[in-house]
C-alpha positions in Angstrom: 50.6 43.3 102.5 53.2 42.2 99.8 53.3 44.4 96.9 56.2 44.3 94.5 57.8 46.3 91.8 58.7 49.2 90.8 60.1 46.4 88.9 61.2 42.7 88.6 64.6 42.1 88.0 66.8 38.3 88.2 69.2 37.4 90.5 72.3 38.5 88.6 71.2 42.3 88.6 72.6 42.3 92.4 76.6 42.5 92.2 75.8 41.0 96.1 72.7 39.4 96.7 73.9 39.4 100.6 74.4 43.4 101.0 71.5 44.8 99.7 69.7 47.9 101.8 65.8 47.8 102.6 63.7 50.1 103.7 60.1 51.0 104.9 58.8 54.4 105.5 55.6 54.9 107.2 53.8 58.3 106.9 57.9 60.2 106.1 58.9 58.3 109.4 61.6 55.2 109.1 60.2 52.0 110.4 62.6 49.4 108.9 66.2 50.1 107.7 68.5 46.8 107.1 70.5 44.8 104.4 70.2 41.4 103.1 73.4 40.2 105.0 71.1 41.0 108.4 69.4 37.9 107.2 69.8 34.6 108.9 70.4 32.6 105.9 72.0 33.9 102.9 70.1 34.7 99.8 72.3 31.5 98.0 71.1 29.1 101.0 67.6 30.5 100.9 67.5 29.2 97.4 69.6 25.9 97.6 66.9 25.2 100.8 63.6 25.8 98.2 65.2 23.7 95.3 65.1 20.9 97.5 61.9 21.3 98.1 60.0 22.6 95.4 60.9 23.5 91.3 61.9 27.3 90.9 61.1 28.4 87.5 62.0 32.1 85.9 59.9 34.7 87.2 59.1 32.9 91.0 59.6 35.4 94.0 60.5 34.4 97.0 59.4 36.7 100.1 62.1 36.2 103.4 59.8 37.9 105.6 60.4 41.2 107.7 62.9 43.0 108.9 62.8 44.4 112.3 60.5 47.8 112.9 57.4 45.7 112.2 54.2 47.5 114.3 53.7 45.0 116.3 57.1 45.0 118.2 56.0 48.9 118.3 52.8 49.4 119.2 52.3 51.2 116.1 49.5 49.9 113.2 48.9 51.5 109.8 46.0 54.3 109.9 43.9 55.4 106.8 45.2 57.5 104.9 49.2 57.2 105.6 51.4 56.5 103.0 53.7 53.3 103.2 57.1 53.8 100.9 59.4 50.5 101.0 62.1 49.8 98.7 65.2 48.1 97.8 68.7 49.2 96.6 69.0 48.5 92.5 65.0 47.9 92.4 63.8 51.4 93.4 60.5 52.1 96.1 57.0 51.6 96.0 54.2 54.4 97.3 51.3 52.9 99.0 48.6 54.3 100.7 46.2 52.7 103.3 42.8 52.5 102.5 39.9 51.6 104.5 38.2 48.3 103.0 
């Protein structure tokens, strides 16, 4: 599950790239609430780290992985039909809902 959006936007659209808020609301209940700076590298080192390894070009995302609240560490998985909101200060959210395949 990695959807992205409601839009795209660079690097220099965060005044901070290390205190930005994230969350994930499963079915109206929070599951994940945190910031950037809760991050055990910074977003600077993140990238430094992946341009010595690979070629970024415009438009590459890079995903950092979870923060904590995941439903695993719960006990709690996604059911048809609830409704996933996640988003990110300056980007906006994203409404999901689960579907059975």
């Amino acid at each position: 599950f990695g959807p992205i959006g409601p839009a795209v936007v660079s690097l220099d659209a965060f005044p901070d790239p290390d205190n930005v808020g994230l969350w994930c609301d499963v079915a109206g209940e929070r599951m994940q609430d945190a910031r950037t700076d809760d991050l055990i590298f910074s977003v600077p080192e993140i990238i430094e780290y992946l341009s010595a390894i690979c070629t970024l070009t415009a438009g590459d995302i890079i995903f950092t992985g979870t923060p904590s609240g995941v439903g695993g560490s719960r006990g709690r998985f996604l059911a048809e039909g609830e409704t996933i909101d996640s988003g990110a200060e300056i980007i906006g959210s994203l409404h999901n809902r689960c579907v059975a395949p």
